[in-house]
C-alpha positions in Angstrom: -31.3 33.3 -12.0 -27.7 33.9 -11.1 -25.8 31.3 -11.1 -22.9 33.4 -8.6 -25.0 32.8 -6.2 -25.8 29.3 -5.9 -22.0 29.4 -6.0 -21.7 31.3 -3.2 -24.5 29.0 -1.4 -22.5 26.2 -2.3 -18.7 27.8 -0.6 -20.2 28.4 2.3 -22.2 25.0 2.8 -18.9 23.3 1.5 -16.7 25.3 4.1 -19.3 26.1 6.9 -18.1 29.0 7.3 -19.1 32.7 5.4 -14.9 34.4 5.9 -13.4 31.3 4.4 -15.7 31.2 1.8 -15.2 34.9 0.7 -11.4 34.0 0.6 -12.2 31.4 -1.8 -14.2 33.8 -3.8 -11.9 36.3 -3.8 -14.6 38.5 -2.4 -15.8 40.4 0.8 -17.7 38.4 3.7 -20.3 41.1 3.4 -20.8 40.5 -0.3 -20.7 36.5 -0.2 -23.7 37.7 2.9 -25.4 39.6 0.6 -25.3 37.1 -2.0 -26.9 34.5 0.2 -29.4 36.8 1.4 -30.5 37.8 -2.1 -31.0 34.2 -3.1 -32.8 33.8 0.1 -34.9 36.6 -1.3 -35.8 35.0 -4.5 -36.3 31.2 -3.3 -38.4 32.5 -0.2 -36.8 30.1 2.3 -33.9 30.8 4.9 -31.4 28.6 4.0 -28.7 28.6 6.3 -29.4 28.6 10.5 -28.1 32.1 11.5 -28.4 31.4 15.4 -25.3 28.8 14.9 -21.6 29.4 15.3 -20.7 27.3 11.8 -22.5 28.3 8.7 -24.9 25.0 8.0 -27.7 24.7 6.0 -31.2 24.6 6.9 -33.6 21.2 4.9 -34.6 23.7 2.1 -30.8 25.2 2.5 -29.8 21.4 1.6 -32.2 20.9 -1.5 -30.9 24.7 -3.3 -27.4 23.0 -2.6 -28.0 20.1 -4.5 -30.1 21.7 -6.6 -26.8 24.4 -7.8 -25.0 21.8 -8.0 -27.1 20.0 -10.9 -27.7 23.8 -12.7 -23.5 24.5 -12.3 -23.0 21.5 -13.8 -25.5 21.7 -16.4 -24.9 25.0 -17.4 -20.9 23.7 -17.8 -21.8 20.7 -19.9 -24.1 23.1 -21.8 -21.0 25.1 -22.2 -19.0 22.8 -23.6 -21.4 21.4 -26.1 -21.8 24.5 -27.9 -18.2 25.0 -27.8 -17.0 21.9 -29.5 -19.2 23.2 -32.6 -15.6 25.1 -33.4 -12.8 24.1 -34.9 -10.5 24.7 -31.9 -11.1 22.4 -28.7 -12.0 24.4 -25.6 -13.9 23.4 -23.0 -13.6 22.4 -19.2 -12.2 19.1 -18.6 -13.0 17.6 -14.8 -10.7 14.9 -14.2 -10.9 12.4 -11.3 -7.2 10.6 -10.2 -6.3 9.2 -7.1 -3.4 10.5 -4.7 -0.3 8.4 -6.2 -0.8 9.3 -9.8 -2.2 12.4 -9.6 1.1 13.3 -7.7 3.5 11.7 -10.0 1.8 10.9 -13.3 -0.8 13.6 -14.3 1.2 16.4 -13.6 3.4 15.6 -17.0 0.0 14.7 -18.8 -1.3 18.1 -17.9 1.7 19.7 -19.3 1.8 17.9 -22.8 -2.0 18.4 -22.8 -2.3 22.3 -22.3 0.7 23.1 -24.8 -1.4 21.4 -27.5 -4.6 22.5 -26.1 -3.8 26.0 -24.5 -7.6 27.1 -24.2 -8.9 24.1 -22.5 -9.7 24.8 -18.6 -8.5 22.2 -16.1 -10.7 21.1 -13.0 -8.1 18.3 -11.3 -10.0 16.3 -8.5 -7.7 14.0 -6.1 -9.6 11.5 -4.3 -9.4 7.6 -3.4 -9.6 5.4 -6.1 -13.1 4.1 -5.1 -14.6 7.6 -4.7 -13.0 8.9 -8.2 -14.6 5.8 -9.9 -17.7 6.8 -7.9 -17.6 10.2 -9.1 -16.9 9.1 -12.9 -20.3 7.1 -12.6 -22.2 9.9 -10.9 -20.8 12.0 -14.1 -19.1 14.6 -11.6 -15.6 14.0 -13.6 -15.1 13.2 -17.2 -11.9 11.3 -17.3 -10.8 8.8 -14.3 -7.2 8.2 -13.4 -7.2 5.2 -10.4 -5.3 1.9 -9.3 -8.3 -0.2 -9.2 -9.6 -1.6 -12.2 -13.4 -0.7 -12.9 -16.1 -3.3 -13.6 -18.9 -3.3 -16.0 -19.2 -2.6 -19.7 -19.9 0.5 -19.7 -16.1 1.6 -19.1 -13.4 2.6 -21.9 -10.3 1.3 -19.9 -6.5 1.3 -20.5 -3.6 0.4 -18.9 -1.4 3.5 -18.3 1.6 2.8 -15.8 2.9 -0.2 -13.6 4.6 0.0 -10.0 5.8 -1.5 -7.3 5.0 -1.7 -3.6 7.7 -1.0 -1.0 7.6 -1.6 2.6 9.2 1.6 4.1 10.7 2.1 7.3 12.0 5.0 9.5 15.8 6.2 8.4 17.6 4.5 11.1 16.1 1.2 10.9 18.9 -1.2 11.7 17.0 -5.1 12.2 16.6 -7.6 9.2 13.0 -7.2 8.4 11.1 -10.0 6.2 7.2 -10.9 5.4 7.2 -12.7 8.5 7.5 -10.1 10.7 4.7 -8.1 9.1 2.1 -9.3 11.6 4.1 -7.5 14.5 5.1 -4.1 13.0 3.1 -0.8 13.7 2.0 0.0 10.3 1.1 3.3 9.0 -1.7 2.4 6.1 -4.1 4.7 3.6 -7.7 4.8 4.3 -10.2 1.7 2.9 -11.0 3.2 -0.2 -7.7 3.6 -1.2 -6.6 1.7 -4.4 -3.3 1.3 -2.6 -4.3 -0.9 0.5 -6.5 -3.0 -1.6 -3.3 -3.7 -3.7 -1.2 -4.2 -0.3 -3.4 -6.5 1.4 -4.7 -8.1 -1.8 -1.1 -9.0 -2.2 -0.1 -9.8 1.3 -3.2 -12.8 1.5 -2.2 -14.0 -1.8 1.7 -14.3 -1.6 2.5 -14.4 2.3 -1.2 -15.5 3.4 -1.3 -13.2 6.0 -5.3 -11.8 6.3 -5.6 -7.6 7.1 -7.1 -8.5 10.6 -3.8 -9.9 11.3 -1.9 -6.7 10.8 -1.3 -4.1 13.3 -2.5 -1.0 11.8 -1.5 2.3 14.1 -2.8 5.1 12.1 -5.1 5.7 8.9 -4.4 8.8 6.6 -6.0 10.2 3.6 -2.9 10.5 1.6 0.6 8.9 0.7 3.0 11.9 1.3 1.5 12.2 5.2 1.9 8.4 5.2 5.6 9.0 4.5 6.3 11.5 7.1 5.4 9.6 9.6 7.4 7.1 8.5 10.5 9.9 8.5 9.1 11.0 11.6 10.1 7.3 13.1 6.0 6.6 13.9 6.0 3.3 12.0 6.4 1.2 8.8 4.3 1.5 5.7 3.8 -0.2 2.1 3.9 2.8 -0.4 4.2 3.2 -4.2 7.7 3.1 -5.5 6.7 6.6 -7.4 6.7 8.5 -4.3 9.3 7.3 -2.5 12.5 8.7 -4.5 13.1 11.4 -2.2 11.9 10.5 0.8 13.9 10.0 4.5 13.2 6.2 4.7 14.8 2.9 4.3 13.6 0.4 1.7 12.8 -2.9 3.3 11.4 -5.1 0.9 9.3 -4.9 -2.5 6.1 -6.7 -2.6 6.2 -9.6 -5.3 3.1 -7.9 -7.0 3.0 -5.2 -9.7 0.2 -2.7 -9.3 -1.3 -1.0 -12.4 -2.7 2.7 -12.9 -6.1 3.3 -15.5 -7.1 5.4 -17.3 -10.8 5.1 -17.8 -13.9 7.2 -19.3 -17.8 6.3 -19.8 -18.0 4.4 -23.3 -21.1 7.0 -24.0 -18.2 9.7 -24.0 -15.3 8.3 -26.0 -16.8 10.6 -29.1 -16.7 13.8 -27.1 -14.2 15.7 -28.8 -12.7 17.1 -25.7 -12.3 14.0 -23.9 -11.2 12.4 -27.0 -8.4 15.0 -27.2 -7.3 14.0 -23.6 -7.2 10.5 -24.0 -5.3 10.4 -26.9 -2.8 12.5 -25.7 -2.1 10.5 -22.9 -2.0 7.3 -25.2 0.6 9.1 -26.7 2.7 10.6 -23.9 2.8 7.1 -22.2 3.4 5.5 -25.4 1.0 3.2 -25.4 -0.4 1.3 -28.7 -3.9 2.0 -29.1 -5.3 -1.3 -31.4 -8.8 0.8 -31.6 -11.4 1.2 -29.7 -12.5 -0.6 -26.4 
């Protein structure tokens, strides 16, 4: 079994598509091809529908997908078992953090983290808050990094950074602007699993009592720096961290009268893996915060 090749399968089903998948590779479109077909080979089964313009996969296409999926990871986890034997931490670390501190908080971690650990490899993973804590419980990540705080025992959880929420508005806003005209103003807002709008609208009920249905949301986006350019742009008005808003083209309006914390959080059942260990206590320490044992 070569594992290569389930990697290719998994590039191309990913991307739908065998030229972008090379690129990704760093390889030829004819050798990502002849990788496919030689696992075709070997399984016995077509796994991708030839006859159709986008590379998609075929029902026993889909179960050797998920299937290298499970081995990849395996074989990783494998991996980094028998590495941690040694006296020097190496490994790969997958780490799960949503948009606002995986732009403005992990970044310095990662620094701090690879001087003292120069041999550990990095797999960073930005999603929504909701779908990295989904990932952290399907074991796809190792280490979570979100703005909404996990339930159930079976987390390690700490408190890593507080902010603030602004409402933001385009450059040449001119009017007076307060909670009570929130119900009026086309607002640019992050998708629903987004730790952010949870914390916005949480907020907005509890202080102002004005309910989401009552807002008039223009535009969803995936991500906080497209959320600002619209805002530049002069499309609308937007509640966005405090963190990524120091160099942006827009006028502060107001600060929400809520503070909004960032976690860091791992499976209890890991907290004596030496890697993830090593991670965690780093970032205790470069965030200088007390750790009074463990959780």
């Amino acid at each position: 079994m070569n594992l290569k090749r389930f990697i290719a399968l998994m590039e191309v089903a990913d991307r739908s598509s065998f030229s972008e998948a090379a690129i990704k590779l760093g390889l030829t479109q004819p050798a990502v091809s002849k990788q496919i077909k030689t696992l075709e080979q070997e399984l016995g089964v077509t796994l991708f529908y030839r006859e159709q313009a986008n590379a998609q996969l075929t029902e026993a296409g889909v179960i050797a997908y998920q299937t290298g999926k499970r081995l990849i990871r395996e074989w990783e986890e494998l991996v980094h078992s028998c590495q941690s034997f040694g006296t020097e931490i190496t490994g790969l670390l997958h780490i799960g953090v949503s948009t606002i501190p995986g732009a403005h908080l992990l970044p310095q971690g990662l620094v701090a983290f690879r001087t003292q650990y120069p041999h550990v490899d990095l797999s960073v993973h930005v999603q929504s808050s909701a779908d990295v804590l989904a990932s952290l419980g399907q074991g796809s990540v190792d280490v979570a990094i979100v703005g909404i705080l996990p339930e159930g025992p079976e987390w390690k959880i700490e408190p890593l950074q507080h902010d603030e929420m602004y409402l933001i508005g385009p450059p040449d806003t001119d009017r007076a602007i307060g909670p009570q005209d929130l119900v009026t103003l086309p607002l640019i807002a992050r998708t629903q699993s987004s730790g952010t709008k949870r914390a916005v609208e949480n907020a907005l009920l509890d202080y102002y009592h004005i309910q989401a249905r009552e807002l008039r949301y223009i535009a969803h986006v995936e991500d906080t720096h497209t959320q600002i350019a619209m805002v530049e742009g002069g499309l609308g008005f937007a509640f966005v961290s405090s963190l990524a808003i120091n160099r942006a083209q827009v006028k502060k309006i107001f600060v929400l009268p809520v503070v909004r914390t960032f976690y860091l959080v791992i499976a209890k059942s890991n907290q004596k893996d030496r890697l993830i260990h090593a991670f965690w206590t780093l970032m205790m320490d470069h965030f200088h915060i007390e750790r009074d044992g463990e959780k």
